[in-house]
N, C-alpha and C positions, 0 to 999 in steps of 0.2 A: 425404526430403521432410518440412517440419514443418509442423505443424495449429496455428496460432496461436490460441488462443482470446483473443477480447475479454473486457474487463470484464465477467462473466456471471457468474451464480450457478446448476453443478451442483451437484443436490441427492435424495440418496437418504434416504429416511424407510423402508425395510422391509429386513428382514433377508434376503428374498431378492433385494431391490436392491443385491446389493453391486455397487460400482464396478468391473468389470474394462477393466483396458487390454490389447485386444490387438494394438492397431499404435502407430502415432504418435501424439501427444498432447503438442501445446506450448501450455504458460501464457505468454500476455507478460506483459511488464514491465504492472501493473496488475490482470492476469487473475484470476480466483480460481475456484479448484475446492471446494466446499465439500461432504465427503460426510457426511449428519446419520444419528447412529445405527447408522452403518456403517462395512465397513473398504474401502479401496481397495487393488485386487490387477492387479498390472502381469504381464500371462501372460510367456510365456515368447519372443513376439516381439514383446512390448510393448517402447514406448519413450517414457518421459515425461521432454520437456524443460522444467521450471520455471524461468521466471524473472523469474512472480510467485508466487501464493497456494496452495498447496493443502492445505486446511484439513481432517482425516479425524478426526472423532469417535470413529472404533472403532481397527485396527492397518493400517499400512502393510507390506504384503508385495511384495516384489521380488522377480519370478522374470525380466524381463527386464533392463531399461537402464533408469537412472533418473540424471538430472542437475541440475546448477545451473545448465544452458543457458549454458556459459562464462563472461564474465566478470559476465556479469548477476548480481542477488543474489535466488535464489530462496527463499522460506521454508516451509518442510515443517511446517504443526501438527498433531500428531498424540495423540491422547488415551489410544492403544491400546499393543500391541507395533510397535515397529523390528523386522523381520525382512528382512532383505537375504538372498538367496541367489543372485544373480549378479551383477552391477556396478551399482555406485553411485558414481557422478562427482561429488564433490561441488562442483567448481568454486568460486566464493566462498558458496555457500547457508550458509541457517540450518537446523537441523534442531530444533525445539523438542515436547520429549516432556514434557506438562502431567499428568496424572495419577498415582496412586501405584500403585505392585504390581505395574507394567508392566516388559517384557522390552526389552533389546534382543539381538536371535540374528537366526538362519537358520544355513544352514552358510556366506557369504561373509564374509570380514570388510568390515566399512564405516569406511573412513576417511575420517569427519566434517571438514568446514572447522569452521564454529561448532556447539556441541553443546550446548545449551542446557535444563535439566533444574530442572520445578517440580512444585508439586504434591505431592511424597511419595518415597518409595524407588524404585529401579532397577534392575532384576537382569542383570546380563550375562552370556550361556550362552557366548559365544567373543570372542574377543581385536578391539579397536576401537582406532582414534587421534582425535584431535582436536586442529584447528589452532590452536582455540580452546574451550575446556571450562571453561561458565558455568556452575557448580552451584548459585550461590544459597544456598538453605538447605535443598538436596537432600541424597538418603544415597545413593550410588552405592556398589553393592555389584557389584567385577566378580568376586566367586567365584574360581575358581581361573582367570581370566583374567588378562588385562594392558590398563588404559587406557595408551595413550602421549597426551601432550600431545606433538607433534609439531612445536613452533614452538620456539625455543629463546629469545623473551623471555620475560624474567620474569614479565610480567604476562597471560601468555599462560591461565593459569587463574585464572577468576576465584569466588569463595567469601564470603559473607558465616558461616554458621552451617553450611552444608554438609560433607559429609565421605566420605572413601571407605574403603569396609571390605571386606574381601579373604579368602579364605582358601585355605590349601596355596600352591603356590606362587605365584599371583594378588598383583599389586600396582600400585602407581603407576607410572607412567615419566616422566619428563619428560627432553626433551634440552634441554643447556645448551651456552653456546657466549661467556660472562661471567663477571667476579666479581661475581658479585650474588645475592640471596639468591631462591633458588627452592624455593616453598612447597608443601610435603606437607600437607594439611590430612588426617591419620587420626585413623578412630574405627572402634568398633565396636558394634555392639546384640546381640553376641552373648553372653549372661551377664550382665553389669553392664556399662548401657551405659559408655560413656569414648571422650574423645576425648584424643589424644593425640600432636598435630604433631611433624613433623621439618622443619628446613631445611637444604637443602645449599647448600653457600658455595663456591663452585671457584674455586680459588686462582690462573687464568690464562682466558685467553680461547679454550681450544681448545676443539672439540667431543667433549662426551661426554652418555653417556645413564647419569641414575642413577635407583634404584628405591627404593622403599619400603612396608612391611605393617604395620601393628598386629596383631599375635598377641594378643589380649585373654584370655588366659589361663594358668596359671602354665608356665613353659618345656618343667618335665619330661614335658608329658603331648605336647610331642613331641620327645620323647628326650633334650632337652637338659637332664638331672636338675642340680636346682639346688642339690645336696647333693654333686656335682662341682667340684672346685674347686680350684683351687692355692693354696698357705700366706699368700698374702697377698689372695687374696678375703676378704673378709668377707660379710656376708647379703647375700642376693639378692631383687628385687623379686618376691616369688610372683603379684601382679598379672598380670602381662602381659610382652612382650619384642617387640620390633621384629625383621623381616626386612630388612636393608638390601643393595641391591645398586648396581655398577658394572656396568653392563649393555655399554656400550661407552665408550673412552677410555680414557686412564691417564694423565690428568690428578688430581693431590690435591685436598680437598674438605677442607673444614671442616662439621662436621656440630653440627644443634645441637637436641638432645633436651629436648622441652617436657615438665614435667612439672608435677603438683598436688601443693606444698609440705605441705599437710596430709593427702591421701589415700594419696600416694605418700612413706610413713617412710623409706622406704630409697631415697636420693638424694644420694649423696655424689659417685660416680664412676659410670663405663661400662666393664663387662666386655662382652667379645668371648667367646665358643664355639670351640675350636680343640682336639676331644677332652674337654674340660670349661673351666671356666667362669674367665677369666684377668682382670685389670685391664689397662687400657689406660692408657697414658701418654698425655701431652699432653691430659688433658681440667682444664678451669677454667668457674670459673663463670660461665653464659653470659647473664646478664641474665635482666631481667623483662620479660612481654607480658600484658596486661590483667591476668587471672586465674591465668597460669602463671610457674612462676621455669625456669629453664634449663640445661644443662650442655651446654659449647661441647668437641667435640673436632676439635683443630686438626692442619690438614696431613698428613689419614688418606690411603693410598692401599690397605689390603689389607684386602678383601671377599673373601676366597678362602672365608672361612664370613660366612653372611648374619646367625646370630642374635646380638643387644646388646641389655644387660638392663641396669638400675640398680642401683646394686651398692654396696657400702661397702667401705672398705679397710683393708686388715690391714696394721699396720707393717712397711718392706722387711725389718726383720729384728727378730723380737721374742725378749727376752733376759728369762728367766724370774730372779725377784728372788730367790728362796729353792730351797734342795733338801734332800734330807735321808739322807745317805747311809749310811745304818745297814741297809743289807740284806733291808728290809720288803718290797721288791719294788714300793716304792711311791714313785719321787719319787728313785729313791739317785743319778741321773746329771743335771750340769747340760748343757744345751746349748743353741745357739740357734737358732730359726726362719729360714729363710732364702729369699731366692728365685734358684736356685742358677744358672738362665739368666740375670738381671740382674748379677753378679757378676764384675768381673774381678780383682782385688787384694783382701784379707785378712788381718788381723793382729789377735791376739787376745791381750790379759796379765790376769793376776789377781795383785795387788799382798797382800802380806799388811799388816799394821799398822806394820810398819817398812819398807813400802816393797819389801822384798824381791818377787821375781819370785817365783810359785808356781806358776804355769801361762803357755806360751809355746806358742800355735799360730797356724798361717798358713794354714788353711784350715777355709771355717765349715762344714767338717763334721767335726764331733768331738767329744765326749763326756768330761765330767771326773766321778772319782769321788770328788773331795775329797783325792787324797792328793798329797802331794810327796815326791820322794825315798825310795819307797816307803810313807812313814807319812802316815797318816789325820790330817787338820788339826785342832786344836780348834774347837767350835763359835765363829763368828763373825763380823763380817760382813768381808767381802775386797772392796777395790778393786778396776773391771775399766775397762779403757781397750781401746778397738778403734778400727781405723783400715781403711774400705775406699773402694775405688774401685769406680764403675759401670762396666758397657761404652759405650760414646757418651761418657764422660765425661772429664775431663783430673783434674775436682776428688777431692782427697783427702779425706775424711770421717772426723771425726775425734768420740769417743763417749766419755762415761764416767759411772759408775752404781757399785751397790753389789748385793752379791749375798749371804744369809746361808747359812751350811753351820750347818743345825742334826741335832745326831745324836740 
C-alpha cells in the first residue's frame, strides 16, 4: 500500500530529527520531502516511492526499498553521502548529489538512471552505473571501482570541465553499440593535476563495453619500468600512462589519445606493455581539440595488457654509419638494429668502391668484422644496399647509405 504525500513541505532542523522511514512513504508527482540540516534514513522495512521531491541537506542512507515510483520522474537532492545498502529502483529518477567531499557507498551497488553530480569532488567506495552521468564540472573519483555509463549513446555522458579519476584497477566503462565517438573525459589531482581524454571510435554497430584510467604518474612505479623496451621504442612519457580496457565485445575501436603538445615532449606515437614496453602500429595523427593535439590508433582489437603510454620511435632498423675494427674492444663489429618479430624477408650487400660485393647476408642478424676473403679492408667508406620485406606486407623495401671502416 502506498502513503501518497501532497505538496507539503517535511522539515527536520535538529540533529536528533533525523528522518527515518520505516514503512511506506510515497511522494507524488509534485510532493516534496524536504529534510533541513539532516540526513534521511530508509530502515530496513522502509519503502520510499518518489515521484516527486525529496530534497536531504545531510546523506541518504538506504537500508530498505527506495525507487523512482516507475515511470514517474522522481528527483533525490541530496547534499550528504549516497549510501545504498539494499535496493534502489531507480526507474526514470534523477539522483542529483550537490556538495563536495561527499561519498557515494553502502555495500549495495546503485544503478542510477540519471546521476547528476555538482558542487565539488565525489568519492566512490563500490562499483555504480548510470543511465545517464551529468558531471558538469565535477571530479568523480571512483577509486579502485568501476562507473559504467550503461546507455550505449554517445551522448549518454554529459561533461563540461568535469573529469573522472581512478586508481588500481577502478576505471570508466561505457557500453557502446555505434560508430561514434564515445568520450572518456580523464584526469587526475593526484601529483600534478592533468587531464587527459580518450576516445573510443568502434568500428561497427555491435555491442561492446570499453574502459578507461589515467594513471597520472610515471609507468614504472607500477611495474611497468619504462627503461623496458624493445629496439625500436624510443623514450617514454615519464608523466603518466593510461589503463585501457575491452571489457566486453570483440568488436575493433579506434582509439584516440589526447595529449598537451607542449607539456607532453614525448608524443610521437603509442607503445602498448606486453612484458615491456613495444610500439604499436597503425597510429597517425589524430587531430586538434580546443587545447589538445592527438594521436588516432586505428582498428585496435588486443587489450590482453591494459597499459599505453606516449612514446617516440626508433627506426625499424637502424644501420650504424661508422665502425672501427682494430681490436680496441670498442666499436670493431658493424651490424644493424632490428625488430626481429616485424621481419620476414632480408638482404644485405656492402659494395666496395668498384662496385665489388664485400659482404652478402640474408639475414639481419649478423655481424661484420671488416674483412673479405679473409683480409682486413682498408680504411674507407663502403656502399650498403638492403632490401626487406614486412610481415602483413607484399612491399619490397629497398635501402642504401654509406658505412665508414675506419682502423
Amino acid at each position: 500500500m502506498r502513503y501518497l504525500l501532497l505538496p507539503i513541505l517535511i522539515s527536520c532542523n535538529y540533529a536528533s530529527a533525523q528522518l527515518y522511514v520505516g514503512t511506506d512513504m510515497g511522494v507524488a508527482n509534485g510532493g516534496i520531502v524536504k529534510v533541513s540540516e539532516n540526513s534521511l534514513h530508509v530502515g530496513s522495512n522502509g519503502n520510499v516511492e518518489n515521484a516527486g521531491v525529496v530534497d536531504v541537506d545531510y546523506s541518504y542512507i538506504n537500508n530498505g526499498l527506495s525507487t523512482g515510483a516507475l515511470t514517474n520522474t522522481g528527483l533525490y537532492t541530496i547534499g550528504g553521502d549516497w549510501e545504498n545498502n539494499n535496493v534502489f529502483t531507480a526507474d526514470n529518477s534523477t539522483v542529483h548529489l550537490y556538495n563536495s567531499d561527499k561519498l557515494i557507498t553502502g555495500t549495495a551497488v546503485t544503478d542510477f538512471y540519471t546521476l547528476r553530480l555538482t558542487g565539488g569532488s565525489k568519492l566512490m567506495t563500490i562499483n555504480a552505473s548510470a543511465v545517464l552521468l551529468d558531471l558538469g564540472s565535477d571530479h568523480l573519483n571512483t577509486g579502485q571501482n568501476i562507473m559504467l555509463v550503461d546507455n550505449p549513446d554517445p551522448n549518454a555522458l554529459i561533461y563540461s570541465t568535469g573529469y573522472v579519476s581512478s586508481l588500481g584497477d577502478g576505471h570508466l566503462q561505457r557500453k557502446t553499440n555505434s560508430v561514434a565517438t564515445y568520450q572518456f573525459p580523464l584526469g587526475s589531482s593526484q601529483g600534478d593535476f592533468r587531464l587527459r581524454p580518450i576516445d573510443f571510435i568502434p568500428t561497427d554497430n555491435l555491442d561492446n563495453t570499453f574502459g578507461a584510467r589515467l594513471a597520472n604518474y610515471e609507468a614504472t612505479i607500477d611495474g611497468y619500468d619504462i627503461e623496458e623496451k624493445s629496439s625500436l621504442t624510443g623514450n617514454l612519457n615519464p608523466l603518466y600512462y593510461h589503463h585501457l580496457y575491452h571489457n566486453s565485445g570483440n568488436s575493433h575501436v579506434d582509439v584516440r589519445f589526447y595529449y598537451d603538445g607542449v607539456e607532453d615532449e614525448i608524443s610521437q606515437t603509442i607503445a602498448n606493455w606486453n612484458n615491456e614496453w613495444n610500439i604499436l602500429e597503425g597510429v597517425s595523427n589524430g587531430g586538434t581539440s580546443g587545447n589538445y593535439e592527438s594521436l588516432l590508433l586505428s582498428n585496435f582489437n588486443d587489450f590482453s595488457t591494459k597499459p599505453f603510454i606516449l612514446a617516440n620511435q626508433n627506426e625499424l632498423i637502424y644501420i650504424p654509419n661508422a665502425f672501427t675494427p682494430n681490436n680496441d674492444g670498442a666499436n670493431d663489429l658493424f651490424s644493424v638494429a632490428y625488430d626481429e618479430d616485424k621481419m620476414l624477408k632480408f638482404s644485405f650487400f656492402i659494395f666496395d668502391r668498384w662496385g665489388n660485393i664485400v659482404l652478402e647476408e640474408h639475414h639481419p642478424n649478423f655481424s661484420w668484422d671488416g674483412t673479405s676473403k679473409g683480409q682486413l679492408l682498408p680504411s674507407a667508406s663502403y656502399v650498403w644496399k638492403m632490401d626487406y620485406q614486412l610481415k602483413g606486407s607484399t612491399e619490397i623495401v629497398e635501402k642504401m647509405g654509406h658505412v665508414f671502416l675506419l682502423k
